[in-house]
Structures are given as structure tokens and as C-alpha cells.
C-alpha positions in Angstrom: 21.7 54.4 8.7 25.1 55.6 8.9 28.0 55.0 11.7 30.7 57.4 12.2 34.3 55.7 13.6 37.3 57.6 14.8 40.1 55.5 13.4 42.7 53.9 15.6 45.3 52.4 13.7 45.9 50.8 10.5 48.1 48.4 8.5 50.8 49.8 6.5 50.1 48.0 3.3 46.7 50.2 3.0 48.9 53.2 2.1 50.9 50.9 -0.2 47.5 49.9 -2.4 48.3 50.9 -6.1 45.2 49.3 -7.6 42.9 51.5 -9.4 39.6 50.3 -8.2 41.7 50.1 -4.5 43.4 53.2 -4.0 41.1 54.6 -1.4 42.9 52.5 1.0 45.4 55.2 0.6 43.8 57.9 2.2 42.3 55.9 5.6 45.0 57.6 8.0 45.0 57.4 12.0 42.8 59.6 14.0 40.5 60.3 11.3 36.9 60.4 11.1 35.0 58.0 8.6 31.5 57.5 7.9 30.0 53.8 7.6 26.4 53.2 5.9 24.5 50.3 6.3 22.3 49.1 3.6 20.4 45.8 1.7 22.3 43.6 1.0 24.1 44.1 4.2 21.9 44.7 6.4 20.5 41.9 7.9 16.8 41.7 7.0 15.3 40.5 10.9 17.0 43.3 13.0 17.9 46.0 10.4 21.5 46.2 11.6 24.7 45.1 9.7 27.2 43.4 11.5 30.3 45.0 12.6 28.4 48.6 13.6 29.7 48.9 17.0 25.3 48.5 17.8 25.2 48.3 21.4 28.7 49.5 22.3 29.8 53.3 23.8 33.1 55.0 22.5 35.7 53.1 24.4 35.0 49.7 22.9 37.9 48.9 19.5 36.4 47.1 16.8 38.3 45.6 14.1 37.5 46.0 10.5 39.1 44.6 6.9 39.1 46.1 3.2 37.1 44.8 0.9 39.5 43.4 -2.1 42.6 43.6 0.6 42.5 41.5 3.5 46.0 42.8 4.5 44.7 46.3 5.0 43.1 46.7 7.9 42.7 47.8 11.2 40.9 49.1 14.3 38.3 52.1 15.0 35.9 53.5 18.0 31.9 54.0 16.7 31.4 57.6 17.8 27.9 57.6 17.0 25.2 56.8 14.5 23.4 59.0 12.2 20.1 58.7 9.9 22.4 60.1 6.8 26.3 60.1 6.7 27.8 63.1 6.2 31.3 62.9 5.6 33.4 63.5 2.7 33.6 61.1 0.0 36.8 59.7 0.3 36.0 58.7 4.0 32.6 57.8 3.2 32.1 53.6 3.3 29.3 50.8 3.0 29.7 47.8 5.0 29.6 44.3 3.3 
């Protein structure tokens, strides 16, 4: 499944990643829209959910998430829903870990 999050703020030194295999982190901005998949190895094999997906929560709870391969960039979103298939584009499209 995929979870779509409106993005709420963000460190600075994810716009500042210069890294090759890294520079994604410099196009998360504010206010956008990313999309979230869950899948093995992630997702937890009893209840099918990976942790960190907002399960359970409506749009006005913040959750706090981290880069993979950054720990400095990071930042908080709102889950504005799930979806059976993500659909946005690719440079805002993520797996959780």
C-alpha cells in the first residue's frame, strides 16, 4: 500500500545534500505532496503495516520522519490518506525502511 503526506517542514541541510546516490533530498520542499509505499522487508509480516504510516491517525496528527543515508535531514509531515498504488511523481515517490 501506499501513504500520501503533505509535508510540513524540513531541515535545511536536505537542500544542502550534494551526494549522488542522495540528492533527492533536494527536491523534498514544504507543503508538498509525497507518496510513501510500504513493502517486505518493511512491512511488518503479523499486521501488514510498516511503522511510521500515520495507521490509525486523521490529518491533524504531525509525524516525524528521517532520510535514509542523512540523519540530519529530516522533518515532519500529515498522512492525508492511503492508497492501494502510489501515484505521485517520481521524485516525490518513497519506500519506507
Amino acid at each position: 500500500y501506499c501513504v500520501e503526506f503533505k509535508t510540513e517542514s524540513l531541515s535545511r541541510h536536505c537542500a544542502l545534500e550534494k551526494r549522488p546516490y542522495a540528492r533527492w533530498m533536494q527536491y523534498l520542499r514544504e507543503g508538498h505532496t509525497v507518496c510513501v509505499a510500504c513493502q517486505p522487508p518493511a512491512m511488518n509480516a503479523d499486521t501488514h503495516r510498516c511503522s511510521g504510516d500515520g495507521h490509525n491517525t486523521d490529518g491533524g496528527k504531525i509525524l516525524h520522519w528521517e532520510a535514509v543515508g542523512n540523519s540530519q535531514c529530516q522533518g515532519t509531515w500529515k498522512k492525508i490518506r492511503q492508497l492501494k498504488h502510489c501515484s505521485c511523481p517520481l521524485v516525490h515517490s518513497f519506500i519506507f525502511t
